[in-house]
N, C-alpha and C positions, 0 to 999 in steps of 0.2 A: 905294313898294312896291306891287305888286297887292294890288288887293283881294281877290280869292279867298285868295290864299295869306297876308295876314294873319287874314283871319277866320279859315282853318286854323290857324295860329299862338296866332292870341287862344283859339279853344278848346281847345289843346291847354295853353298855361301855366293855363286856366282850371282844367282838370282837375289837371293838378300840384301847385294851389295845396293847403297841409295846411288839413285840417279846420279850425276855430275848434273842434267839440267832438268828440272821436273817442267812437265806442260803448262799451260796458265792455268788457271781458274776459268770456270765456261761466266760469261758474261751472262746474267740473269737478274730478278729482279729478284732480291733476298725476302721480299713481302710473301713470295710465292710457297714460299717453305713453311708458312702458319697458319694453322687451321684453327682460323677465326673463329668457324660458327660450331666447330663440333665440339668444347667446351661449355661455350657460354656460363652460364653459374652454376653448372652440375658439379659433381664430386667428381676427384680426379681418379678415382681408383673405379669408380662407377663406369667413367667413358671408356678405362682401360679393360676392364672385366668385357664390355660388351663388344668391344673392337678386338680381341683377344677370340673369343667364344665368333666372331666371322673365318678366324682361319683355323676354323677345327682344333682354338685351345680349351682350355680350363684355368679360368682363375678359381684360385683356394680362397673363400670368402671368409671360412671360421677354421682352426687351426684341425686339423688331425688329434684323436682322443688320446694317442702316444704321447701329443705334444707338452699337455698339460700335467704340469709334475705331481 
C-alpha cells in the first residue's frame, strides 16, 4: 500500500479510536434544554416551518406536482 495514503488512514482510525476515559457531562440544569413557551398549543410542524424560514430555510408545506402519482 502507499505510504502516504496509509499514514492518512493510520491517523484517521487513530482519531476514531473511543476515548479509554471520556470527560464528565457539564453540570446543568436539564430544565434549560426546553422551550417551554415556543410551542405552547401550536402545531408542531407550524413552529418548525417558522423556526426553519429564521435561518434562511424552506419548509415544503404541499408536496411538489412530481410527487403526486
Amino acid at each position: 500500500m502507499n505510504t502516504d495514503r496509509e499514514a492518512i488512514l493510520s491517523r484517521v482510525r487513530g482519531a476514531l479510536t473511543p476515548l479509554q476515559q471520556r470527560a464528565p457531562l457539564p453540570d446543568w440544569d436539564p430544565e434549560l434544554a426546553k422551550s417551554r413557551a415556543l410551542l405552547g398549543d401550536r402545531d408542531l410542524f407550524t413552529v418548525f416551518a417558522e423556526r426553519i424560514k429564521l435561518v434562511n430555510g424552506l419548509a415544503l408545506t404541499d408536496p411538489p406536482n412530481w410527487c403526486s402519482g
